[in-house]
C-alpha positions as CSV (number, residue, x, y, z in Angstrom):
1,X,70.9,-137.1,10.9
2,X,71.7,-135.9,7.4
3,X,69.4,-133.0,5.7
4,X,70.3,-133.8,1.5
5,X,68.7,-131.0,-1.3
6,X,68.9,-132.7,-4.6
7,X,68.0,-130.6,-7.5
8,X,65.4,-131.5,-10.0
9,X,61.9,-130.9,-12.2
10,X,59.1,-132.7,-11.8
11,X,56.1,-132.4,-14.8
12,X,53.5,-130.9,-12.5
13,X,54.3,-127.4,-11.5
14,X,56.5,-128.6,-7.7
15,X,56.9,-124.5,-7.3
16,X,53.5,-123.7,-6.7
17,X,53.2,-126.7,-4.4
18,X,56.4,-126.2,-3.0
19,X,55.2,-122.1,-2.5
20,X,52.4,-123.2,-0.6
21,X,53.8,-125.4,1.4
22,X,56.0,-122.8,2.5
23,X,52.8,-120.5,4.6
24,X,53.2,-122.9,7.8
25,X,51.6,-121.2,10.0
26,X,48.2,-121.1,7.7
27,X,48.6,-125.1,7.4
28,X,49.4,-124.9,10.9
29,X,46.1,-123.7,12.2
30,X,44.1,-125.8,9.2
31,X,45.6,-128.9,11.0
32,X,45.4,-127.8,14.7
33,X,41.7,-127.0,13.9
34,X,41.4,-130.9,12.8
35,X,40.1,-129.3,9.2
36,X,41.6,-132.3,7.6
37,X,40.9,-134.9,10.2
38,X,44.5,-135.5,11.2
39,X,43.5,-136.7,14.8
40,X,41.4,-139.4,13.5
41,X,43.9,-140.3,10.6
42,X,46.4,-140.5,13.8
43,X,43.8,-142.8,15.9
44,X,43.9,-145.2,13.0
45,X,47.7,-145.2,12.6
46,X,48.0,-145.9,15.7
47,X,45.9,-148.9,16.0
48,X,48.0,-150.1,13.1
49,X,51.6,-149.9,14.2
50,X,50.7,-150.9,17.4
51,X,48.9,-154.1,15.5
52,X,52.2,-154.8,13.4
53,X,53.8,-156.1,16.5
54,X,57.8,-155.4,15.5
55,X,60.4,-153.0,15.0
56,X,59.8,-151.2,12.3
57,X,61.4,-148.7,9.3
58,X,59.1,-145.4,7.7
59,X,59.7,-144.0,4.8
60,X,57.6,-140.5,4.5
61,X,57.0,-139.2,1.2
62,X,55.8,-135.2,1.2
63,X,56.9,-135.0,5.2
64,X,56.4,-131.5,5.5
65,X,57.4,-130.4,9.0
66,X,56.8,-134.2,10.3
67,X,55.2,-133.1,13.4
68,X,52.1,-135.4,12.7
69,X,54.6,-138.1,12.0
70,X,57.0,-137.3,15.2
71,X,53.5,-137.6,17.5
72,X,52.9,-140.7,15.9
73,X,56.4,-142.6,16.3
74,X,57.3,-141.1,19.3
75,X,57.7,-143.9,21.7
76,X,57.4,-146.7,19.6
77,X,60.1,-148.8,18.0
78,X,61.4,-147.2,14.6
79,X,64.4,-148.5,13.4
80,X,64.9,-145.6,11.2
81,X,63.0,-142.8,9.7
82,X,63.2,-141.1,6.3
83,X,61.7,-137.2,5.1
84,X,61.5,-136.1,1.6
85,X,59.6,-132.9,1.0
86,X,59.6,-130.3,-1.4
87,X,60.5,-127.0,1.4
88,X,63.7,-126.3,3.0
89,X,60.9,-124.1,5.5
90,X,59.5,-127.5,6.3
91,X,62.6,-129.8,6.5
92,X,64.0,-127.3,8.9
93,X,61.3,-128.1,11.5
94,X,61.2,-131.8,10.3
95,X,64.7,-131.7,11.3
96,X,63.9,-130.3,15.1
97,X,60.6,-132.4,15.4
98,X,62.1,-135.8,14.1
99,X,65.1,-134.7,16.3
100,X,63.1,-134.5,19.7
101,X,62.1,-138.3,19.5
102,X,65.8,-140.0,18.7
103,X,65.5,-142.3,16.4
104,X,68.3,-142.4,13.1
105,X,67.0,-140.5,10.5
106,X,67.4,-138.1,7.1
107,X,65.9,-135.8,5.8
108,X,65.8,-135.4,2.0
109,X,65.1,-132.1,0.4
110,X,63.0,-132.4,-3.4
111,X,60.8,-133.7,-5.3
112,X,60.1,-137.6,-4.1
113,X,58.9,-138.5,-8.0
114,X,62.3,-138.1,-8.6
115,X,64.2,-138.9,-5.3
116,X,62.3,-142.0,-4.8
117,X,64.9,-143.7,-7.2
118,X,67.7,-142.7,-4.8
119,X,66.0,-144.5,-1.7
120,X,67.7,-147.9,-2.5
121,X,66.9,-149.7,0.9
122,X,63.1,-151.5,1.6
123,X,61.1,-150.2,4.3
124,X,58.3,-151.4,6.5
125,X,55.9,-148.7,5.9
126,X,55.9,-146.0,3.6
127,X,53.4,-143.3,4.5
128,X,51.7,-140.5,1.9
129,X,50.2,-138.2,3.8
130,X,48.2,-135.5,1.5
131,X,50.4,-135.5,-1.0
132,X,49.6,-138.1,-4.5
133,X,47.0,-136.2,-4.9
134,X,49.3,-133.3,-6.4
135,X,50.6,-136.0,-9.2
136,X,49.6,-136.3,-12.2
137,X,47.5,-139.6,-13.2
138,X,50.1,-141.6,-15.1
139,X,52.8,-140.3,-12.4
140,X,50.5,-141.9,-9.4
141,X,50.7,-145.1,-11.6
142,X,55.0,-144.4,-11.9
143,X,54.6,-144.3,-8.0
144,X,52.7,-147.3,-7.1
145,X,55.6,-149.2,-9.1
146,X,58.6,-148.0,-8.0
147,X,57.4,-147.7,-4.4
148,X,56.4,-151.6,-4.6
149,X,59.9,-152.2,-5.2
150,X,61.1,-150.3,-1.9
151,X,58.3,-151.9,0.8
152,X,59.0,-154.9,2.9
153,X,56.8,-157.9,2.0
154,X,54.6,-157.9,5.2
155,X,54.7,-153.9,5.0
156,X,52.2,-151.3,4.2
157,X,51.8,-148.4,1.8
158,X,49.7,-145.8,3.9
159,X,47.8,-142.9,2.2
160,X,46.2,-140.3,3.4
161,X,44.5,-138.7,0.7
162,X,41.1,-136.6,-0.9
163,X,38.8,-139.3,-3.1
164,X,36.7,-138.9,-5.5
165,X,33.2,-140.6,-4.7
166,X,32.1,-143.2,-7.1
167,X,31.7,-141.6,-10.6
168,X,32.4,-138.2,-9.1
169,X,34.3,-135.5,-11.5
170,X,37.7,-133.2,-10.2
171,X,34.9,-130.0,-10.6
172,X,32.4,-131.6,-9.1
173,X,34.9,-132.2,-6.0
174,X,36.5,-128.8,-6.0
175,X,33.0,-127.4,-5.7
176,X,31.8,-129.2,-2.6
177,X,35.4,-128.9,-1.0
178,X,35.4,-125.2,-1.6
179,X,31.7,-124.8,-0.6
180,X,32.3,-126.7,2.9
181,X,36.0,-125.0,3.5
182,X,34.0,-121.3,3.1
183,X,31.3,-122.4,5.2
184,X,32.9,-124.6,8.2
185,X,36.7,-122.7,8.4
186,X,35.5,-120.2,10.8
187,X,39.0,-119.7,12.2
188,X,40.4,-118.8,9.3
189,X,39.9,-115.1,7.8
190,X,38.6,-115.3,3.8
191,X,41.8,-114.3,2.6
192,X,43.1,-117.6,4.2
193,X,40.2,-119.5,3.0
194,X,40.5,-118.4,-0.6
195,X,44.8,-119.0,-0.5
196,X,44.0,-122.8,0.5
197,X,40.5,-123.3,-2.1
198,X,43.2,-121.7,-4.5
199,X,46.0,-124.1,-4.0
200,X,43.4,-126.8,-4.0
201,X,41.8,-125.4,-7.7
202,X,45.2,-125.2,-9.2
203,X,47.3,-128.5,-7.5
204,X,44.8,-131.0,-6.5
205,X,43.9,-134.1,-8.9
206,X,42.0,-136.8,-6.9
207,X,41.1,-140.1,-8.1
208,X,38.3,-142.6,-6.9
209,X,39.3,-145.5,-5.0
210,X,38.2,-147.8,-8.1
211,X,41.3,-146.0,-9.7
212,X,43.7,-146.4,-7.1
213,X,43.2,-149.8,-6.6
214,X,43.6,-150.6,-10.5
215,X,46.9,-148.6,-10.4
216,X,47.7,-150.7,-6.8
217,X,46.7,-153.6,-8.4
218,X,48.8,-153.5,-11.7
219,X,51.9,-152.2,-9.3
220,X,51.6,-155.5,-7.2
221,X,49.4,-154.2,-4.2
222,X,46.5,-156.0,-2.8
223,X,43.4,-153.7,-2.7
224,X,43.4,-150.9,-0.3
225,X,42.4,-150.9,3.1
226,X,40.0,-148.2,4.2
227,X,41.4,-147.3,7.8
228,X,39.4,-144.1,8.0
229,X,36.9,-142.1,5.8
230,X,35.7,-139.0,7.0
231,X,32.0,-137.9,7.0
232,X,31.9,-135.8,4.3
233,X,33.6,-138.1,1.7
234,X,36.8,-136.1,1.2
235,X,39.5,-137.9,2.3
236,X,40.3,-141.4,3.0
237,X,43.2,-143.5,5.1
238,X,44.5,-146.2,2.8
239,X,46.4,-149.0,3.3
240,X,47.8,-150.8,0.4
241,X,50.1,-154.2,1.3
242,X,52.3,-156.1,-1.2
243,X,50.6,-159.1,-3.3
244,X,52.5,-162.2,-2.5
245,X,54.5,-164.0,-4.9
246,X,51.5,-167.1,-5.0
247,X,48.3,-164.2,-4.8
C-alpha cells in the first residue's frame, strides 16, 4: 500500500473543499442518515459490477475515507484500487478501510485535477463520487478528456453527482437544496445544517445532464447512463462508457 502527498494549486479554492472535508464526523452522520442516498447509489453499483462479469481495476477520484467504496468492493474481484483525495484526515481512514478488504492499492494525497496526469495506467472503472461538481465548468470539460484517456475500452466512468433539472439555474438549485436540507435533516442541529448549506453555497457548481453529456460527448464518451435518480431531482448515478473507434 503506498499513501503519496503531492503538492499543488488547483483554480477553484481546494482549501475550502479540502477544510470541509476534513469535519468527518458531520459527513459521517449526513451519509449514515442516507441524506445523500448513498444506499441506493450502492444498490445500483452493485448491480453493475456484478453485471461486468470480470476482474476488474477502480480508480476513485475524491475517495474521501473510501468506506462507501470498501463496502462496495469488498468481496468482489479488484485487481487493484486507487484513492486520490484532497485530506490527509480522510486518506488516513481510506488507508484502514481500503486496508480491511486486501486488495493492492494507493492512496494518493491532492488535488486529482492535477494528479490525474500522474495516474499513467488504464482502469476498468473510474468512480466520482460527489465530487465534479466542485470544478469549475471548463475544468469538468479538462476532466472528461484526460480521464478518457485512462479507462479501459469496455469500462465505465461512474458519477455520482447533484444535477441541475432541465433549464434550472445554480440559485435556483441552492435554494431548493437548502430549503429541503433545513426542513428534512432532523438529526442534525442548525449549526450543522447551516456548515453543510454553506459549503454547498460557496463550492458547489452543478450542471444539467444536457451539459454533461456534450462535455462526455466531445471527450469521447457515449451518453450517460442514468443508474439512479433520486426523488427530489438532486443527484444522479451516471454512467459514461467510452465511444468505440467505429461509433
Amino acid at each position: 500500500m503506498l499513501i503519496e502527498e503531492v503538492s499543488g494549486e488547483g483554480v477553484r479554492d481546494a482549501e475550502a473543499v479540502k477544510e470541509f472535508f476534513n469535519q468527518w464526523s458531520v459527513y459521517h452522520r449526513i451519509v449514515e442518515n442516507d441524506y445523500l442516498y448513498h444506499r441506493s447509489v450502492k444498490s445500483a453499483l452493485v448491480r453493475l459490477l456484478d453485471d461486468l462479469g470480470r476482474p476488474f481495476s477502480f480508480l476513485d477520484l475524491g475517495c474521501g475515507d473510501a468506506a462507501f467504496s470498501a463496502e462496495l468492493l469488498k468481496g468482489r474481484a479488484v485487481t487493484s484500487y486507487t484513492g486520490i483525495d484532497l485530506s490527509n484526515v480522510a486518506l488516513d481512514f481510506a488507508a484502514e478501510n481500503i486496508g480491511k478488504i486486501g486488495i493492492p492499492h494507493s492512496l494518493h494525497c491532492g488535488d486529482f485535477m492535477t494528479l490525474i496526469a500522474s495516474i499513467p495506467e488504464a482502469h476498468d472503472i473510474i468512480y466520482i463520487g460527489l465530487s465534479l461538481h466542485h470544478l469549475a465548468r471548463e475544468e469538468k470539460k479538462f476532466l472528461f478528456g484526460e480521464l478518457r484517456h485512462r479507462i479501459s475500452m469496455g469500462g465505465a466512468l461512474l458519477i455520482f453527482d447533484p444535477v441541475l433539472t432541465p433549464g434550472e439555474t445554480r440559485e435556483h438549485y441552492l435554494g431548493r437544496w437548502t430549503d429541503h436540507a433545513i426542513w428534512s435533516w432532523q438529526s442534525l442541529t442548525s449549526e450543522e445544517v447551516d456548515r453543510a448549506v454553506q459549503h454547498v453555497e460557496t463550492a458547489d457548481f452543478p450542471e444539467d445532464l444536457t451539459t454533461l453529456n456534450r462535455m462526455a460527448l466531445n471527450a469521447g464518451f457515449q451518453p450517460a447512463k442514468i443508474l439512479f435518480m433520486d426523488r427530489t431531482d438532486f443527484y444522479a448515478l451516471m454512467a459514461f462508457q467510452p465511444l468505440q473507434l467505429s461509433e
